[in-house]
N, C-alpha and C positions, 0 to 999 in steps of 0.2 A: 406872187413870189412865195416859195414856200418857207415854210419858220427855218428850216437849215439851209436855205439859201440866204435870207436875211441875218441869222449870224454868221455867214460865211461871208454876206460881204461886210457887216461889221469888222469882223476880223481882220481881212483885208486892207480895211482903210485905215484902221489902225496900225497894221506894220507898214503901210506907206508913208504914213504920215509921222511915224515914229525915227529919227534920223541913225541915220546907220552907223551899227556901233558896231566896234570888233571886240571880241570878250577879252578882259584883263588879262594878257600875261602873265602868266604867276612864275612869282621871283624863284629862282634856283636859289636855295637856300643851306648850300654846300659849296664847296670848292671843286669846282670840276679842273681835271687836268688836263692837257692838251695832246698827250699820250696815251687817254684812256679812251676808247673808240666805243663805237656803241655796240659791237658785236659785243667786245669785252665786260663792258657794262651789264648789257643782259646776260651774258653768263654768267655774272657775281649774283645777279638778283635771281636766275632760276635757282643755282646753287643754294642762293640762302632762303630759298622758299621750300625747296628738297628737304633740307639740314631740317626746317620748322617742322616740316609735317611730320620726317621720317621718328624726329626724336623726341616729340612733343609731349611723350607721356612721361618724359623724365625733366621738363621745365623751362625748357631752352627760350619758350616764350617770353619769359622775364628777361634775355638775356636782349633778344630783340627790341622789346619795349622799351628797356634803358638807353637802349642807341637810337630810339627814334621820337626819343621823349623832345617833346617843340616841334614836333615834324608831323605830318598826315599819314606817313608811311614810309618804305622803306625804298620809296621811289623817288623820294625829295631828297635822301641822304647825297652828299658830297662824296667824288668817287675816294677820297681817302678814308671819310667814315664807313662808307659802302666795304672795303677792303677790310678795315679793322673789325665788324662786322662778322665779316668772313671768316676771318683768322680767330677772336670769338669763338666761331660757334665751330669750329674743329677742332679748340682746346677744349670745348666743352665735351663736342665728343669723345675727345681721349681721357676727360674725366670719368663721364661716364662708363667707359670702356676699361679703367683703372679704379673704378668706386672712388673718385676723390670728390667731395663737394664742391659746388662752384666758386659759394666763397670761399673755401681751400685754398682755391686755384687764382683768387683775386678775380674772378669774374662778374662780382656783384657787387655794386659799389653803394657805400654804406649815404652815402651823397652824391645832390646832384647838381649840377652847375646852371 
């Protein structure tokens, strides 16, 4: 038996002998609503991924990271934070688009919960 067939059947008899597990669930850790579909979903998340990239050289990043502070991204957000979000970062644009700062505009919050 050759040395990668003998770790091959190591391996093997290890994941037989290992009992079968199904990987953890991970909690939704937002509010989903029972009106928001998953089409609708991913187009708030493409949208707010567009909005990141297109205007990113003017800060919007901080604007994202405050909404998904506690969270891995912005794919664990609840579809109500996912929306507010959104709404976000198209006042941000029209800051931008009007020179107002974001904290002008109440978009940066001086605290966090």
């Amino acid at each position: 038996m050759s040395k990668t067939d003998e770790l091959l059947h190591k391996l093997m008899e290890r994941i037989s002998a290992a009992p079968d597990k199904q990987p953890a669930p991970r909690p939704v850790t937002g509010k989903r609503s029972a009106h928001f579909d998953a089409v609708a979903r991913e187009s708030h998340l493409r949208m707010i991924r567009t909005l990141a990239k297109v205007y990113s050289p003017f800060g919007v990043q901080l604007i994202i990271d405050q909404a998904t502070l506690g969270h891995a991204s912005i794919d664990d957000l609840g579809d109500d934070d996912l929306i507010e979000l959104h709404r976000d970062l198209d006042r941000a644009r029209e800051c931008i688009r009007d020179d107002v700062s974001f904290e002008d505009a109440g978009l940066i919050r001086n605290q966090f919960d």
